[in-house]
C-alpha positions in Angstrom: 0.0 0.0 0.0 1.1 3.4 -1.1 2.1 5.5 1.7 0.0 8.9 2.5 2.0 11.8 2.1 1.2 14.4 5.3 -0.4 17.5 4.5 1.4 20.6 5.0 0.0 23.8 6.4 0.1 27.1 4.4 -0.9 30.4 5.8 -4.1 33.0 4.0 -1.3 34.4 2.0 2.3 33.2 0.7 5.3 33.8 -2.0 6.2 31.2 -4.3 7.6 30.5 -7.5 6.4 29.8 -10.8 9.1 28.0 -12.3 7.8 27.8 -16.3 7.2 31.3 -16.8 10.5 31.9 -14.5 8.8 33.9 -12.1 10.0 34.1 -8.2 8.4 35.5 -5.4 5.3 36.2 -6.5 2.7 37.5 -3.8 -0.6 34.5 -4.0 -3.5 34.6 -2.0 -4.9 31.1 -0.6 -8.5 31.2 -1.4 -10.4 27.9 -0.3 -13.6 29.8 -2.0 -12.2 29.5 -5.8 -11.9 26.9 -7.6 -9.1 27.2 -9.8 -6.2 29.4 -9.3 -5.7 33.3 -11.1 -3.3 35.0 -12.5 -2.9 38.9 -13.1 -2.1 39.3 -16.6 -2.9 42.5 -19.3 -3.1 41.8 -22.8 -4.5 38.4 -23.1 -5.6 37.5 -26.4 -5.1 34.5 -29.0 -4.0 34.9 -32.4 -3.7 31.8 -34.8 -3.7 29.2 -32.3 -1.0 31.2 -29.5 -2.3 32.5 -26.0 -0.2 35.7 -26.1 -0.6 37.7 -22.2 1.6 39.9 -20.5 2.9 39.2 -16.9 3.8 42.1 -14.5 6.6 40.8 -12.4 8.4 42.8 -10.3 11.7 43.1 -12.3 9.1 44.9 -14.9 6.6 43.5 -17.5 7.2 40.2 -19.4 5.4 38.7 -22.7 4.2 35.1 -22.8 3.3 33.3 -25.8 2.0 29.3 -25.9 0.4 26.7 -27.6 -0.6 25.0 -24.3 -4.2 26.6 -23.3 -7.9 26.6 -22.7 -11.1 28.5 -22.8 -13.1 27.7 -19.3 -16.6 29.7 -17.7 -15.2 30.6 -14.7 -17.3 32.6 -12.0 -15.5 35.5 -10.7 -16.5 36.4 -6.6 -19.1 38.7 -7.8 -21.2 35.9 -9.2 -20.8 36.7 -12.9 -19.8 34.1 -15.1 -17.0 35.1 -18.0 -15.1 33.2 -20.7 -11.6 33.2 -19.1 -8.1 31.6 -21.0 -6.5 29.3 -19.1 -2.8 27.8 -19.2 -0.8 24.6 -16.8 2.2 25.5 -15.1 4.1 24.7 -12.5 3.7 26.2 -8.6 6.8 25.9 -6.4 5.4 25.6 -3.2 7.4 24.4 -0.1 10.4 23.4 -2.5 7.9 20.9 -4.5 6.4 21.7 -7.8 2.7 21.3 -7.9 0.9 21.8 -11.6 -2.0 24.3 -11.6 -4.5 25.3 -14.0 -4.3 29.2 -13.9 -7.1 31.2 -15.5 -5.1 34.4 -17.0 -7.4 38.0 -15.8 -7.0 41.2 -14.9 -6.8 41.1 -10.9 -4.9 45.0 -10.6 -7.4 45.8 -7.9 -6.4 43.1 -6.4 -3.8 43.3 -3.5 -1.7 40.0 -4.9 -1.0 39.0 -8.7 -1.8 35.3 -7.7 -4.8 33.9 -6.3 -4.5 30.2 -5.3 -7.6 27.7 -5.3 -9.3 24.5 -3.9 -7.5 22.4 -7.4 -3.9 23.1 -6.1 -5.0 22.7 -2.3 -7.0 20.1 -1.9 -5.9 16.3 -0.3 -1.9 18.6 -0.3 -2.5 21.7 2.4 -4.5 23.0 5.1 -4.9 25.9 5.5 -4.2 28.1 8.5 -5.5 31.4 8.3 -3.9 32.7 11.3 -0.6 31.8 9.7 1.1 33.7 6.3 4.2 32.9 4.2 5.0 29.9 5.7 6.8 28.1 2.0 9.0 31.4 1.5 9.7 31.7 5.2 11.3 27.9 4.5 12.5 28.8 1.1 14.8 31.6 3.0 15.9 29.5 5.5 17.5 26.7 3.7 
């Protein structure tokens, strides 16, 4: 019999990596409310069968292009459905890579870039609300 791996606890908020788009330390939100994870990006579009979107990291703003995507309904917090693009990538959480399907929006009024959701959490974290930035507190550590 396989052997359960223990979850770990991660606080309401955290930095982590995104290791495909070469993204570190980016500020996420840990939302058990959401389904899927978001990701702040401007000038999503597609064009011939590319998903082209903008990141803004903090080293300035960086241009994705891939083949790898989707169109989901997602519905935002308000309650209001919309056609969102979606991409797979990589989360480095607590040193281990975890992939994630990331709906791409616009989330400046938003007071972090990344949102993370029940699809990354669930049967790997609990969450402790009382706790924050628990992976990068680790990550600067070793």
């Amino acid at each position: 019999m396989a052997k359960k791996r223990e979850k770990r606890i991660i606080g309401r908020l955290d930095v982590i990596d995104l290791p495909d788009l070469g993204v570190q330390d980016i500020h996420a939100k840990i939302d058990t409310g959401a389904y899927r994870s978001s990701l702040h990006c401007k000038k999503v579009h597609e064009e011939d069968g590319m998903l082209y979107f903008t990141l803004h990291t903090d080293s300035g703003y960086k241009e994705y292009a891939t083949k790898d995507w989707a169109q989901k309904i997602v519905k935002s917090s308000n309650g209001k459905a919309q056609k969102r693009y979606v991409i797979k990538t990589r989360m480095k959480i607590f040193g281990r890579n975890y992939m994630a399907s990331i709906s791409l929006t616009d989330r400046s009024e938003m007071k972090n870039p990344l949102l993370i959701g029940r699809k990354v959490l669930t049967n790997k974290f609990i969450v402790d609300v009382s706790q924050k930035n628990l992976s990068y507190e680790k990550k600067t550590q070793n």
